[in-house]
N, C-alpha and C positions, 0 to 999 in steps of 0.2 A: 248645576251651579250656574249662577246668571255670571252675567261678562258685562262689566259694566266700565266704564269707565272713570279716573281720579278727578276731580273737579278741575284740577290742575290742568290735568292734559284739555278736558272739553275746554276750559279756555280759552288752550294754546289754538285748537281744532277754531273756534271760533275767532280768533284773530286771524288765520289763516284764511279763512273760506270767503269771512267780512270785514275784511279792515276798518271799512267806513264805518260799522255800525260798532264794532268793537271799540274806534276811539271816542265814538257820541256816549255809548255807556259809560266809558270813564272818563269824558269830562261832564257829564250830566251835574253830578255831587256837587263840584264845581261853581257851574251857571246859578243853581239852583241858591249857593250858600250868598252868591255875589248877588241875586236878586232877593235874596230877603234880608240881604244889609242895607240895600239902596232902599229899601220900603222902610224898615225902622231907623234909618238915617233920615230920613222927611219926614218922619213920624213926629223924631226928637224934633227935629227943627221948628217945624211950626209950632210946636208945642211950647216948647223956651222962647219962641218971641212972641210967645200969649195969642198968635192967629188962629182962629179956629177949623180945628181939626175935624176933615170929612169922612176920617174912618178909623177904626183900629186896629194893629195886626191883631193875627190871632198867634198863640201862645205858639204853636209849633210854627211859626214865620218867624219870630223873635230866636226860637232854640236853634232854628235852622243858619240864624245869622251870627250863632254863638254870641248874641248879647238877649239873656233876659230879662236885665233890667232896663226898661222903659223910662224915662223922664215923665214926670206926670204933666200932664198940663196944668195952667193955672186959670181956675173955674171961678 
């Protein structure tokens, strides 16, 4: 019979051993969501004041920022 252990506990074992790195994992999700709202927040901007636009996000930037509707630009 293996001995394994509940995901739960390896966790708990992992917050214990590495603090540091156990709090970088859970605010990773975090960073990540506030950096692909700052990208399609500039994205809109230039976009509505008709300047032109040097890139686009890609579709999981926009899901990651919980907005996937983009403002289109005006062409």
């Amino acid at each position: 019979m293996a001995h394994t252990i509940s995901e739960r506990r390896r966790q708990q074992r992992y917050k214990e051993f590495d603090p540091k790195a156990w709090r970088e994992q859970q605010e990773r999700p975090r960073r990540e969501r506030l950096h692909a709202k700052r990208i399609v927040d500039l994205w809109n901007k230039r976009a509505q004041a008709g300047r032109p636009v040097s890139f686009f996000p890609t579709i999981a930037t926009a899901i990651t920022a919980k907005m996937p509707n983009l403002s289109s630009p005006a062409f």
